[in-house]
C-alpha positions, 0 to 999 in steps of 0.5 A: 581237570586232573582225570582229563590230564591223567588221561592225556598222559596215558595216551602218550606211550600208545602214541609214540609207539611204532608198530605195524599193523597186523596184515588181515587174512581172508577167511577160510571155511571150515568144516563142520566135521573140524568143528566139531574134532575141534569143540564139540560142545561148543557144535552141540550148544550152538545146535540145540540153541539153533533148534529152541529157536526155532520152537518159538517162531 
């Protein structure tokens, strides 16, 4: 009973507050190249995890 209480007056301060809601944005393409300036281990990782996936099939 008192961890559902606590609970309940946790929400309270989410609930009063007034906030507006983010405005969504569509999104855009992104170049490879970009990606790549951007994080190149993250377009090496993704590559290599790409290519041992399809070793297996």
């Amino acid at each position: 009973m008192l961890g559902a209480d606590l609970i309940s007056l946790a929400i309270v301060p989410i609930v009063i507050t007034a906030q507006r809601a983010p405005e969504i944005e569509l999104p855009r393409k992104v170049r490879y190249r970009d990606l790549y300036e951007n994080s190149p281990l993250g377009v090496v990782a993704a590559t290599a995890r790409l290519a041992a996936g399809r070793e297996r099939d």
